[in-house]
C-alpha positions as CSV (number, residue, x, y, z in Angstrom):
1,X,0.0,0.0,0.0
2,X,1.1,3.0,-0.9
3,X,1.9,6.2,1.7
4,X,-0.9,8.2,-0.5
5,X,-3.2,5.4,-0.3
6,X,-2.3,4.7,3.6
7,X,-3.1,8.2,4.0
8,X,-6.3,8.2,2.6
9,X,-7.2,5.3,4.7
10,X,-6.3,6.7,7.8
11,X,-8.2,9.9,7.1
12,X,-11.3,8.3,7.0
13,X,-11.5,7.9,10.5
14,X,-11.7,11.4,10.7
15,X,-14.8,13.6,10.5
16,X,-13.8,15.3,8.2
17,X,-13.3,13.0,5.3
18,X,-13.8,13.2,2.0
19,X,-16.8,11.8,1.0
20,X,-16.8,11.5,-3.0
21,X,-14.6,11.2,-5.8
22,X,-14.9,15.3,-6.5
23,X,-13.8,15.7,-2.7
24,X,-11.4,13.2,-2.9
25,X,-9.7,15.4,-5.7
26,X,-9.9,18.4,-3.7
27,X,-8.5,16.4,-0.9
28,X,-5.5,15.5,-3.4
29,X,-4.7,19.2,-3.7
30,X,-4.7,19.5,0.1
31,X,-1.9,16.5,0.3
32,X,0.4,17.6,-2.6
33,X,0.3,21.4,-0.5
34,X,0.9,19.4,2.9
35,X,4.8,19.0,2.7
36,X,4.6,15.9,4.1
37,X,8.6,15.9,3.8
38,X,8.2,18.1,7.1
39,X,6.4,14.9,8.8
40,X,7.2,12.5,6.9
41,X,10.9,12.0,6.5
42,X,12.5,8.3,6.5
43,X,12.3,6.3,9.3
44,X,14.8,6.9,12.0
45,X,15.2,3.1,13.0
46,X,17.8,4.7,15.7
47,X,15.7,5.8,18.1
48,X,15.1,1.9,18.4
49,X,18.3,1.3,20.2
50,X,17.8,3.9,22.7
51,X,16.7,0.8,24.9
52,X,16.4,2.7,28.3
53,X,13.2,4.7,27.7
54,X,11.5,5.3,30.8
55,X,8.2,7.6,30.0
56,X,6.2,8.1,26.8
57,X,4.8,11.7,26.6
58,X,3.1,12.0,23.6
59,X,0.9,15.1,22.3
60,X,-2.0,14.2,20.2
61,X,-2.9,16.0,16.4
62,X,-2.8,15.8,13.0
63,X,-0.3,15.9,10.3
64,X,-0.3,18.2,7.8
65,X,-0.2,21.9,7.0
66,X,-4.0,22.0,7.1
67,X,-3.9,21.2,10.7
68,X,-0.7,23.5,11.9
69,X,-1.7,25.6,14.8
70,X,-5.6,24.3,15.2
71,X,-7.3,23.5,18.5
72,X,-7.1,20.0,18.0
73,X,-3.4,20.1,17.8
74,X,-2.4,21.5,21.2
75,X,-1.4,18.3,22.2
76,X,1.2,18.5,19.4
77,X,1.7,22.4,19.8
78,X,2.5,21.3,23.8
79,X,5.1,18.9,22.8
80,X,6.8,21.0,21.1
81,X,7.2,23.8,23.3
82,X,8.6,20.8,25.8
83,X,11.1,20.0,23.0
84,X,11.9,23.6,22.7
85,X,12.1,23.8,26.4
86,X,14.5,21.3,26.7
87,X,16.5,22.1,23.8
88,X,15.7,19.0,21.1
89,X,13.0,18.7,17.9
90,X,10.7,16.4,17.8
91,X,11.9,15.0,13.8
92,X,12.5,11.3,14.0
93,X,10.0,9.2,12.6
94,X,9.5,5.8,14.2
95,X,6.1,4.1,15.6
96,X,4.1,5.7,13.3
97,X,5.4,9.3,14.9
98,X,7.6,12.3,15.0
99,X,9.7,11.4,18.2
100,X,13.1,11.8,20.1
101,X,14.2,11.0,23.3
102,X,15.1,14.1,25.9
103,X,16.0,13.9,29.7
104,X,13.5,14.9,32.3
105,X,14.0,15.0,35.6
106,X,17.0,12.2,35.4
107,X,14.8,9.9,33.2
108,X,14.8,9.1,29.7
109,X,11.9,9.7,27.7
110,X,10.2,9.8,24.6
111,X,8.5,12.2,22.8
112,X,5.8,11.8,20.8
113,X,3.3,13.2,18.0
114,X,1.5,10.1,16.4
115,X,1.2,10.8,12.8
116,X,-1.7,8.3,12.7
117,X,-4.6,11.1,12.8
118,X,-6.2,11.5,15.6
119,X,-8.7,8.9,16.1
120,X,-5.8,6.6,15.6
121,X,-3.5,8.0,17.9
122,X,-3.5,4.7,20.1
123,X,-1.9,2.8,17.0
124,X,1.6,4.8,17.4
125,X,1.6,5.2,21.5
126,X,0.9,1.4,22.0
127,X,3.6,0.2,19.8
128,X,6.3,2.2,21.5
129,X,4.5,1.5,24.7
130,X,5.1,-2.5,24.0
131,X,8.5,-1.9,22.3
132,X,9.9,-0.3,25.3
133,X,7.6,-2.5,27.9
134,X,6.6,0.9,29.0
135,X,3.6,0.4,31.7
136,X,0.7,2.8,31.1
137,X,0.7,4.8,33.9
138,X,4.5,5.9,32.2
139,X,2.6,7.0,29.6
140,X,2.0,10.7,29.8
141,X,-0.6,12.2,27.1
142,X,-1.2,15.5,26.4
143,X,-4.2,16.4,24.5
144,X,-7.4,19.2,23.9
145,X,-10.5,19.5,25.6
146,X,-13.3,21.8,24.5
147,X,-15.0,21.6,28.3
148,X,-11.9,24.1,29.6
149,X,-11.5,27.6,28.6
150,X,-8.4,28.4,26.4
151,X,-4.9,28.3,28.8
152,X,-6.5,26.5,31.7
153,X,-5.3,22.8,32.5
154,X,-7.1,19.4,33.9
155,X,-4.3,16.9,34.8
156,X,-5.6,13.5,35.7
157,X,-4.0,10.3,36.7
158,X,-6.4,7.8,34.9
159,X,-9.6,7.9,33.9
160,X,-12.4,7.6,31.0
161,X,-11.6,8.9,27.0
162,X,-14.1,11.5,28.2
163,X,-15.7,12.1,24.4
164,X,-11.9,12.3,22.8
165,X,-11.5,10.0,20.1
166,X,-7.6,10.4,20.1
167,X,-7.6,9.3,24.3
168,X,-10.4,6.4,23.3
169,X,-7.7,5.0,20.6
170,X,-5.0,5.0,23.6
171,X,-7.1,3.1,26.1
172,X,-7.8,0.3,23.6
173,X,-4.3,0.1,22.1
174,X,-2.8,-0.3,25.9
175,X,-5.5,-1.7,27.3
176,X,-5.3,0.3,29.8
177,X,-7.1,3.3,31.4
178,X,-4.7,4.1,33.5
179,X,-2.4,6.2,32.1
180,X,-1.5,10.1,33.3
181,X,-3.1,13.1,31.0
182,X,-2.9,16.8,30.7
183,X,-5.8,18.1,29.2
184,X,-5.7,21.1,27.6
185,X,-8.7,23.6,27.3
186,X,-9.1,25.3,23.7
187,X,-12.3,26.7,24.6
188,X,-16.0,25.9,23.7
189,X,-18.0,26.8,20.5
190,X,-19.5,30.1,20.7
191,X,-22.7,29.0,18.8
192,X,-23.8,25.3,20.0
193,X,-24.9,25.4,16.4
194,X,-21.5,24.9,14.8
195,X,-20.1,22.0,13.6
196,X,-17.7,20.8,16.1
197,X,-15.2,18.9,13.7
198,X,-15.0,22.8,12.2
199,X,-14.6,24.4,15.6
200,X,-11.7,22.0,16.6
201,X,-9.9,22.2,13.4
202,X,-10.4,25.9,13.2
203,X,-7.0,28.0,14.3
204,X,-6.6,30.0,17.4
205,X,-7.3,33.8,17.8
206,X,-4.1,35.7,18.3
207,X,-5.7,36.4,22.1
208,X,-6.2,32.8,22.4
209,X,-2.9,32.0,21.6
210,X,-1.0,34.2,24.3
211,X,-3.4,31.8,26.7
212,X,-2.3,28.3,25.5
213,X,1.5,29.2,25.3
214,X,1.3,29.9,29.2
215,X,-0.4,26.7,29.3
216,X,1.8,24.8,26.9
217,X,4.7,26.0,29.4
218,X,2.8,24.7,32.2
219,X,1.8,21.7,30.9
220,X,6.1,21.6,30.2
221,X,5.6,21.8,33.7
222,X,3.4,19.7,34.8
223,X,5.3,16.5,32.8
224,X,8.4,17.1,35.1
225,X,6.7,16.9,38.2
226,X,4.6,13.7,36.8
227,X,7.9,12.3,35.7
228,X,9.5,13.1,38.7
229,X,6.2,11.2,40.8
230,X,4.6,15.0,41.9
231,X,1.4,14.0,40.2
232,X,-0.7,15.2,42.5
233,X,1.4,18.4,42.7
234,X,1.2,18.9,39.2
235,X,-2.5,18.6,40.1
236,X,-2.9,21.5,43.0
237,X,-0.6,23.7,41.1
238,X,-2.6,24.0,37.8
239,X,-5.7,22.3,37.5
């Protein structure tokens, strides 16, 4: 199968799929605009020797220039301010997602944005999660929530997908329920008549985005003091 085709695939478990062969053309366009060379690149089969991982912290999003800087990437906007912060990129592709492997607070972990598409993110987590024997409550995930104003945090130490189709693919891919997640508000829909699938893939307002970068740095936050076992610190101090 080819990447194109494995692409299509995979974006029709999104809501936003096309639906006929006109849309499918139009969604063509899209791709060949995408520079997928940006999150796409060869796999880095490297990162597999890096044997002593001992967290997963993966942001959840799309690939794609269509989805750069939308609510429903601020899992992937998150990890990349922790890259930032800690002075790596996040450009090796491996598990199905753009990964490295940074020190945080003396332990070795792994970054990660699936490049799966959101509904699939579980395909990409889980396989690293079994490659590495990672447990899931080692798995840190960072994703958006529409129930929190923009900027404001909910940190939880397991629990239900909650609605999120991205956190539902991680719970059946580990099996598990019980993994660690920031959630990260992006705000609700002004009119409960909009589409939802438009709202989340819409881009933030330029006031909404001085919000989430103080909450991207303390979700930066927050994944040291998780790492370091201060979940429930994490917890008091920004939820």
């Amino acid at each position: 199968m080819s990447i194109f085709d494995r692409f299509k695939r995979q974006a029709t478990a999104t809501t936003t799929a096309p639906k006929t062969t006109n849309d499918w053309d139009a969604f063509d366009d899209i791709w060949n605009e995408a520079q997928p060379e940006k999150w796409k690149p060869a796999v880095d089969t490297t990162i597999e020797q890096e044997t002593d991982i001992m967290f997963i912290i993966a942001g959840l999003g799309n690939p794609g220039s269509k989805y750069e800087r939308t609510r429903h990437n601020a899992g992937w906007m998150a990890i990349d301010h922790l890259a930032d912060k800690y002075g790596v990129t996040v450009d090796r592709l491996n598990f199905s997602a753009m990964t490295n492997t940074v020190m945080i607070g003396g332990q070795k972990c792994l970054l990660m944005k699936p490049t799966t598409f959101m509904n699939n993110s579980g395909e990409a987590i889980g396989a690293a999660a079994r490659f590495y024997k990672i447990p899931s409550e080692q798995v840190i995930v960072l994703s958006d929530d529409i129930n929190l104003e923009p900027g404001k945090l909910r940190i939880r130490r397991k629990g239900s997908a909650g609605g999120h189709n991205g956190l539902k693919s991680i719970i059946a891919h580990l099996g598990s329920d019980q993994f660690p997640r920031i959630r990260i508000g992006v705000g609700e829909r002004a009119n409960a008549d909009m589409d939802l699938a438009d709202f989340v893939l819409a881009k933030f307002s330029q006031e909404d985005m001085k919000l989430m970068k103080e909450a991207y740095e303390h979700a930066a936050d927050s994944v040291k003091l998780i790492v370091e076992d201060n979940l429930q610190e994490a917890m008091n101090r920004y939820n």
